[in-house]
C-alpha positions as CSV (number, residue, x, y, z in Angstrom):
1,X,80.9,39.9,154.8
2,X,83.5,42.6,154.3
3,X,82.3,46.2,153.8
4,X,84.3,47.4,150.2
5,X,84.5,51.0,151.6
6,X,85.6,50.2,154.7
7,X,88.1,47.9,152.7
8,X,89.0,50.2,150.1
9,X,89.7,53.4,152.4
10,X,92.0,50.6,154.3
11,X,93.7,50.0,151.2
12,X,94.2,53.5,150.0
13,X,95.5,54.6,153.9
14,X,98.1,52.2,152.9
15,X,99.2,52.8,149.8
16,X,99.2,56.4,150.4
17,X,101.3,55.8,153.4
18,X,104.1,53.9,151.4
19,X,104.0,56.3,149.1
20,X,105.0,59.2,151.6
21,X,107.6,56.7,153.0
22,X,109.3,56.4,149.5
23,X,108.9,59.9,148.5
24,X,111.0,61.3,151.2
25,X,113.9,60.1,148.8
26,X,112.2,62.0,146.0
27,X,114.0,65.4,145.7
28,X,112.0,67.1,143.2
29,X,108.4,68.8,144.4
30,X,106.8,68.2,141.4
31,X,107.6,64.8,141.4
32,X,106.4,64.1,145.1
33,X,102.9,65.9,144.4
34,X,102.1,63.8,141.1
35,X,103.1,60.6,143.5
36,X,100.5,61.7,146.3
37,X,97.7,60.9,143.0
38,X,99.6,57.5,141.9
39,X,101.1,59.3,138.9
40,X,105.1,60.0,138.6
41,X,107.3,60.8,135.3
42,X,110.3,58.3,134.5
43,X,113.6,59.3,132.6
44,X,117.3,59.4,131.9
45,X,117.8,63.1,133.9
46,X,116.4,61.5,137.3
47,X,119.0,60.5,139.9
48,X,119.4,56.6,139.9
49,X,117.8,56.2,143.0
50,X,114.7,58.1,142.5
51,X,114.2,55.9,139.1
52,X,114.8,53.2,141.4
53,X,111.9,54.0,143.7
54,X,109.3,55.0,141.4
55,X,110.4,51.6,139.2
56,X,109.6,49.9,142.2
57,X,106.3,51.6,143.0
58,X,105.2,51.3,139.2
59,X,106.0,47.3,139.6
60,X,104.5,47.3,142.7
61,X,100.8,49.0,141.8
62,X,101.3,52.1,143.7
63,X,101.8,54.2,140.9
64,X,99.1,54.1,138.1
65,X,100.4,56.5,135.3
66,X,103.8,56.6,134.8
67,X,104.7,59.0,132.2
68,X,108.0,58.6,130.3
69,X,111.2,58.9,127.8
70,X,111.5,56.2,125.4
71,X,115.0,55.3,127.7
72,X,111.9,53.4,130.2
73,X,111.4,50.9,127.1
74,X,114.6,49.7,126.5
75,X,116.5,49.5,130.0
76,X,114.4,48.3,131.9
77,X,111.4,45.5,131.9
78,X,107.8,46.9,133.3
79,X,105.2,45.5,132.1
80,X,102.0,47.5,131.7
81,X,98.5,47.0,130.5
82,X,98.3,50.2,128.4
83,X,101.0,52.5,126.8
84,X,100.0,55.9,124.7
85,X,103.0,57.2,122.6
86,X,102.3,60.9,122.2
87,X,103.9,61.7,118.9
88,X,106.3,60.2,117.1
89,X,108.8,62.7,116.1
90,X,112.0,64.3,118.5
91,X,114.2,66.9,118.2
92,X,117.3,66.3,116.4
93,X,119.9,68.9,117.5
94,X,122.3,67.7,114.8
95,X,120.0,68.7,111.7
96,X,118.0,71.5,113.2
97,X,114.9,69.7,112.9
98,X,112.0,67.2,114.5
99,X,112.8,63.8,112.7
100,X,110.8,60.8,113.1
101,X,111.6,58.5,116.2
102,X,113.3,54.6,114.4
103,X,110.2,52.1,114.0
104,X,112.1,49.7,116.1
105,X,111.4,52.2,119.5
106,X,108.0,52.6,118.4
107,X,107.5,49.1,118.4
108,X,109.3,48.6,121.8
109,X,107.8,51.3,123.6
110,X,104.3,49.8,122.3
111,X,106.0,45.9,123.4
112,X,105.3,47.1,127.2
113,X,101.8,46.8,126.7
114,X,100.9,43.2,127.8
115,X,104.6,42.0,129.1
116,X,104.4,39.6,132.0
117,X,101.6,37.8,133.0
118,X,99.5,40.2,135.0
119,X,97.1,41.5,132.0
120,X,94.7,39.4,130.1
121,X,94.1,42.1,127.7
122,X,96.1,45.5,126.6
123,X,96.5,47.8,124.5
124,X,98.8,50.4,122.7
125,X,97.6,53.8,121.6
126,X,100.0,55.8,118.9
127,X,99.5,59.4,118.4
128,X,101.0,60.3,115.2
129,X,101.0,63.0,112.3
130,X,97.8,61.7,109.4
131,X,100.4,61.3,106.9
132,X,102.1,58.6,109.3
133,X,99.1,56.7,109.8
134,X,99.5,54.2,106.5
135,X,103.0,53.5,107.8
136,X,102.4,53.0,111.3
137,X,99.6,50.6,110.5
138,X,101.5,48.6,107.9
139,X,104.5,48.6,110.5
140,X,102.2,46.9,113.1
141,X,100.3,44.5,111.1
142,X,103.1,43.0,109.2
143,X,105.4,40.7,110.6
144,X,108.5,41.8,109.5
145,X,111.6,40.5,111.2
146,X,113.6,43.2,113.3
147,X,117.0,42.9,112.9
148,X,120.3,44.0,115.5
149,X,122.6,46.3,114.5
150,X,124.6,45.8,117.7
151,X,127.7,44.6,115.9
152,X,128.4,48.2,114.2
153,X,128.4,49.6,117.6
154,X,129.4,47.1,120.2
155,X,132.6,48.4,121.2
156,X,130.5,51.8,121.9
157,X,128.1,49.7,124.2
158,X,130.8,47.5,126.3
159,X,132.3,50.9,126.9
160,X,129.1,52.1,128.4
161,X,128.4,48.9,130.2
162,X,132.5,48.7,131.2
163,X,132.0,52.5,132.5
164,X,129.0,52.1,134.3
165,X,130.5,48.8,136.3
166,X,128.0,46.7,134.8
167,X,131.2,44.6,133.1
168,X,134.0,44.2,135.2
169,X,135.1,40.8,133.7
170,X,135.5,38.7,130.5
171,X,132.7,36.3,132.5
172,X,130.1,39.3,132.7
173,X,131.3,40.6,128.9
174,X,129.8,37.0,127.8
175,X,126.9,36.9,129.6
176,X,126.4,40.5,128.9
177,X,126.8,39.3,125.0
178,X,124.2,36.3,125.6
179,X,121.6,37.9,126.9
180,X,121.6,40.8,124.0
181,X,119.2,40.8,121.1
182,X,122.0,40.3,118.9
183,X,122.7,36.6,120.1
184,X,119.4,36.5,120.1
185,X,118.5,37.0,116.7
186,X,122.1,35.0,115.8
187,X,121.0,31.7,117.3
């Protein structure tokens, strides 16, 4: 018989451990004391390899909260079991003013809850303003079709990929192209 304290003080020696290992890459203070509790934050502004590292210790279990930008839900796939949007409005430097976030990042910000095969159950939580509620609810109970407005703005995004040396050839355009929701939604 295996004594679960005994087990689960193993468990946490190691997992803490890995976590120091990792975090010695980790140049901000802040975020190396939220990683000592399994919690870490997640966007654009990090360095690419810290994102890296705490991608990899969300995937991996060792972090438990990760707390981040809506950038997390559209590059790059982790799965989770529960996601709480806190607010749905951002600051638009352009008009001077909070305007409410698209419906299609809502609704693939709230698409992390229950990705991959790991969680029999989850759930997604949406903080919003009372006079958003109606539209938020009819937005996730309906099944309306989301559509791809890539092809306004492709040349924009092969630029970006092209720049960041993700394209570097007609071969990785295409596949680029076929694996976009555009295709997708074409086929």
């Amino acid at each position: 018989k295996i004594n679960s304290k005994f087990y689960l003080s193993e468990k946490f020696i190691y997992l803490k451990k890995k976590i120091e290992n990792l975090s010695k890459f980790i140049r901000s203070p802040e975020i190396k004391r939220l990683l000592s509790f399994g919690i870490s934050i997640h966007h654009a502004g990090l360095p690419k390899k810290e994102r890296i590292i705490i991608e990899t210790l969300f995937k991996k279990g060792l972090i438990n909260i990760l707390i981040s930008t809506t950038t997390l839900a559209w590059g790059v796939n982790l799965p989770t079991n529960i996601v709480i949007i806190k607010g749905t409005t951002f600051y638009s430097p352009e008009k001077f003013s909070w305007i409410e976030r698209p419906p299609l990042d809502i609704i693939q910000m709230m698409g992390r809850a229950g990705r991959g095969r790991h969680f029999k159950n989850s759930e997604g939580f949406l903080i919003t303003s009372i006079k958003n509620v109606n539209f938020y609810t009819k937005l996730f109970n309906q099944q309306t079709p989301i559509e791809s407005n890539l092809l306004a703005v492709i040349p924009d995004f092969i630029n970006i990929e092209v720049s960041k040396k993700r394209i570097v050839n007609l071969k990785n355009a295409l596949n680029w192209f076929l694996k976009s929701f555009f295709w997708i939604r074409l086929k």
